[in-house]
N, C-alpha and C positions, 0 to 999 in steps of 0.2 A: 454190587457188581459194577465194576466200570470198565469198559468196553474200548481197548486205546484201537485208533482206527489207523496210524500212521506210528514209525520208531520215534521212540523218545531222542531228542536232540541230547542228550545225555544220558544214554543207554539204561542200563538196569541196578537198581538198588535199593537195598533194605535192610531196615535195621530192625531189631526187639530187644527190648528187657524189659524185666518185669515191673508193675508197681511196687514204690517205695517202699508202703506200707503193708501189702496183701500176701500174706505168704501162699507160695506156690507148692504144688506136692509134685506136678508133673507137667513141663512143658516142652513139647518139640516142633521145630521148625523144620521141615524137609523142601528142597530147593532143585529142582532139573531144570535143564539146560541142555541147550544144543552144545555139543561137543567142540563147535569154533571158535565159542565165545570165550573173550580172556576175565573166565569171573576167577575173582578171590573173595577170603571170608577171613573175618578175623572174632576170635570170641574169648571173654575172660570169665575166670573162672567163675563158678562151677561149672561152668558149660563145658561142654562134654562133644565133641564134635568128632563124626566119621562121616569117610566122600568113598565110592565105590559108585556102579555102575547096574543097572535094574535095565535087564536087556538092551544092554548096547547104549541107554542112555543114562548119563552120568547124573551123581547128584551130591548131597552136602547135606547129611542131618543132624540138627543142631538139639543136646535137651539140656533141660535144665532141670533139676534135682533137688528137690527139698529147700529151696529159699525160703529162710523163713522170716522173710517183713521184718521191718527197720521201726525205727519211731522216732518220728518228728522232732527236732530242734529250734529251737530260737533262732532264727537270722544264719539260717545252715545254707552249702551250699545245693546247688538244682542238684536233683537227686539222680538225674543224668551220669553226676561223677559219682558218683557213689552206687548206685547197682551195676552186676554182673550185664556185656553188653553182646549182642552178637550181630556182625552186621556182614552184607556180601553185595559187592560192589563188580563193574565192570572197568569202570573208569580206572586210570591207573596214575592221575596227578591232582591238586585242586586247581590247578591253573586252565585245566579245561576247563570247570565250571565256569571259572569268572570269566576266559573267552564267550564260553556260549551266554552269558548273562549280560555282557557287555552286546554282544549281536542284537539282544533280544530288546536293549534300553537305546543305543546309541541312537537309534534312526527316530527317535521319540524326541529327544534335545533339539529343540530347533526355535533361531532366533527369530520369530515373526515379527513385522509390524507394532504389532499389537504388545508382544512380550519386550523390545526396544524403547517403547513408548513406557511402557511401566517399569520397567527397570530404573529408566533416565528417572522416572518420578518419585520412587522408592529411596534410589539414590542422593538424590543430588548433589549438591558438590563434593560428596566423598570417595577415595580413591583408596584403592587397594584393598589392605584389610578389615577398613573403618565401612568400604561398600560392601564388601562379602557379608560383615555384620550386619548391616541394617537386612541386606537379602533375607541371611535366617531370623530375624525377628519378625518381618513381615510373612513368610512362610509360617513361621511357628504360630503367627497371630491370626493372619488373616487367611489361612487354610483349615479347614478341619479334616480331623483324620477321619476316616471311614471306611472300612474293609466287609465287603463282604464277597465270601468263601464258598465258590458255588461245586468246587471239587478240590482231591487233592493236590490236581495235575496241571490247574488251570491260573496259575498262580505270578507265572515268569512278565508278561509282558505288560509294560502300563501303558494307559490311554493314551492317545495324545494330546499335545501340550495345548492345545486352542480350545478343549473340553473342559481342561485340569482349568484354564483361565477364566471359562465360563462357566462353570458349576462352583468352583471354591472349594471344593472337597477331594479328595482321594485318598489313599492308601499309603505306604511308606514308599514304595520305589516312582509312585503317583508325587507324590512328596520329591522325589529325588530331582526328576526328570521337569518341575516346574522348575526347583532352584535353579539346577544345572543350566536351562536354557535363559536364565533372567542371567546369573552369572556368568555367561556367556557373552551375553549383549553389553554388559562392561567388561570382558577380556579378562576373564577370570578363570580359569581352570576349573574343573571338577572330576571325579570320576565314583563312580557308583561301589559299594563296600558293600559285600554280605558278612551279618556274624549272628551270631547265635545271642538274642537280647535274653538273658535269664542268668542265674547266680552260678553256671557252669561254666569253668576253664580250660577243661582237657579239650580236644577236640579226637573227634572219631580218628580208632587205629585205619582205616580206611578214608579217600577220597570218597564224599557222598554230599548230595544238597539234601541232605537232612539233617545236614549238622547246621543248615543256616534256616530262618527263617523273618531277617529284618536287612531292609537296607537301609544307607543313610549316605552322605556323601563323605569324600575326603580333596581337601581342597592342596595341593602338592605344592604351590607359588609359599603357602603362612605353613606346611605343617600341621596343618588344625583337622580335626573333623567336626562334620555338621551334623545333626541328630532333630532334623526338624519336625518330628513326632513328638518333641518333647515339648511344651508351650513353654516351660518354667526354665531352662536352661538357654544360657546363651553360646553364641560359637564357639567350639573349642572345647566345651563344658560338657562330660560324661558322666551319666550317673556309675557305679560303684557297676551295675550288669554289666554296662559296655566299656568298662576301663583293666585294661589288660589283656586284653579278649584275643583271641587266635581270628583274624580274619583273612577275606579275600577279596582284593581290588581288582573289581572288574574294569579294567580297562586294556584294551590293548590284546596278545595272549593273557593276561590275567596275574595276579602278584601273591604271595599270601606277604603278610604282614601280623603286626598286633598294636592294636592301639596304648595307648600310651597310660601310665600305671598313675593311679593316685596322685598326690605331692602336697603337701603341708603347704607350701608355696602360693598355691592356688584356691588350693578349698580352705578356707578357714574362719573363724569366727570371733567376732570380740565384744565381750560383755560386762558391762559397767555395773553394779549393784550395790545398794545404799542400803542396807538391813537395821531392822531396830528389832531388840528382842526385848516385849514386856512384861512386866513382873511374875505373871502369870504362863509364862514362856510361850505366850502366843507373839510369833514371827510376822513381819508386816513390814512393807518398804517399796523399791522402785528398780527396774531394772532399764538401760538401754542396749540394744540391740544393732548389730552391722555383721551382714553374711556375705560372703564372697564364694564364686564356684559348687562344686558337689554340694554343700550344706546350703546355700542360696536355693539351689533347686527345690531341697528337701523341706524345708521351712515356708516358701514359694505355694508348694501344691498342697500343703496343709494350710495354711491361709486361705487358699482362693475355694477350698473346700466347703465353706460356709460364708454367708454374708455377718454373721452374729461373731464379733471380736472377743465377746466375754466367751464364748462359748471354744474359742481360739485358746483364748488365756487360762481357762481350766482343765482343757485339755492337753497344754503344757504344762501345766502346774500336778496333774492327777499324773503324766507319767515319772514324776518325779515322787522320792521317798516321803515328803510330808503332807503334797495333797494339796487343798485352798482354793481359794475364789480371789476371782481378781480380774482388771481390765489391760486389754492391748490397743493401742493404734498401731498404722504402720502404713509405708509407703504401699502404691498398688501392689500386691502379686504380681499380677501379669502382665506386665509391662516392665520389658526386659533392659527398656533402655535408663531406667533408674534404680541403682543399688537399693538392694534392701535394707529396710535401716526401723528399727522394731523400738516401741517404749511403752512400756506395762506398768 
């Protein structure tokens, strides 16, 4: 039971469907309301939805009918797009959210002393988008994330910025609200991005902040966004969750947008290999290695996984079709400011 003592800055909503996997034989959601309120509901099939009136006060029941559970795939999408959803909402834009989110982080951003002094030293003599990048590498390095979730409702505002400098940890909008104000002290734009970090694209038939649950910045001067939850990525660089994503820029009244899809261009990779096949058709040889973008990320957090390189190099070797044993070097992981560059 939780107890709201005050109106939610963002009125009323809610969402259900079922798990993925567990088939359902019978669910319903019944919903009353004060007759002034501007709620709507939106629900896909099999949902089954009637609104009538239970003396004088109005309501919307929602069932669900024989689902009968899904099964798992390989590298499938969040199973968000994929089941039956029903949601009922009051809001009637996303640009409200991102106003009220934007309320809830701006007065957080603030250039101190302190945050001036560190910026200048972060920085040094680099301008523009060469200081934006050192910003999220030292974020990404010298922050760690840490969330913790003491209720549902309790989730919108982050510390401030003089705490986030003094402890070195926080959360994703925790994370936002240090960059923004270090970016700030070199005359750098930011503004705050909700989107939904997981393998789902649609976004809810309804305005609701439950279709978000991560922030990250986006920086308007380069076009780029920042993602400094992520150690292994550098500026501008989205993993495959957050690239195409329906979001919302909380700045201002608020925007929606989508961040920016894939590209060959950027993510790529290139591999040099020497093979000798012996009499006995046992395979043996030498590979080099250089990753760029998404695939740098990805190759990145499985490195810095383990300190043991063989144990690296068999695990790249065993998800491939022949298997083997064998050794890696390679530049640091995590350390963003040198290309990856791998030899086995």
């Amino acid at each position: 039971r939780f107890k709201q003592l005050a109106p939610s800055a963002l009125g009323f909503s809610y969402t259900w469907r079922p798990l993925f996997t567990v088939p359902v034989k019978e669910a319903t959601i019944r919903v009353t309301y004060d007759d002034q309120l501007p709620m709507r509901y939106d629900a896909q099939e099999p949902f089954v939805v009637t609104t009538g009136e239970d003396d004088g006060v109005p309501f919307i029941l929602a069932t669900l009918t024989a689902y009968a559970g899904q099964a798992v795939e390989r590298a499938m999408l969040s199973p968000r797009d994929l089941c039956p959803k029903f949601v009922v909402s009051t809001l009637d834009s996303w640009e409200i959210i991102g106003a009220k989110f934007n309320e809830a982080v701006i007065s957080r951003v603030e250039v101190t002393p302190e945050i001036d002094a560190l910026a200048a030293e972060i920085v040094g003599g680099r301008e523009g988008v060469e200081a934006a990048r050192a910003i999220h590498r030292w974020v990404c390095k010298d922050v760690q994330y840490v969330v913790v979730e003491l209720n549902h409702t309790g989730g919108w505002v982050p510390r401030p910025v003089n705490e986030l400098l003094e402890t070195r940890y926080g959360d994703c909008k925790d994370k936002y609200v240090l960059s923004a104000s270090l970016l700030a002290a070199r005359g750098i734009r930011s503004e705050p991005v909700l989107v939904k970090y997981d393998r789902g694209f649609e976004p809810s038939a309804l305005p609701t902040p439950h279709q978000f649950d991560h922030c990250m910045a986006y920086l308007p001067d380069f076009d780029l966004y920042s993602n400094p939850t992520d150690t292994y990525r550098d500026l501008g660089d989205l993993d495959s969750s957050l690239s195409g994503k329906f979001v919302v820029i909380a700045a201002g009244g608020g925007r929606v947008a989508e961040t920016p899809k894939g590209s060959p261009d950027v993510n790529r990779y290139a591999v040099s290999h020497t093979v000798s096949i012996g009499e006995t058709g046992i395979v043996s040889g030498s590979s080099v290695m250089d990753f760029a973008g998404r695939t740098s990320g990805m190759v990145r957090r499985t490195l810095a996984a383990t300190d043991d390189a063989t144990k690296s190099a068999e695990g790249f070797l065993h998800a491939g079709s022949l298997g083997g044993h064998g050794e890696l070097n390679s530049t640091e992981p995590s350390d963003l400011d040198m290309p990856l560059h791998c030899e086995g």
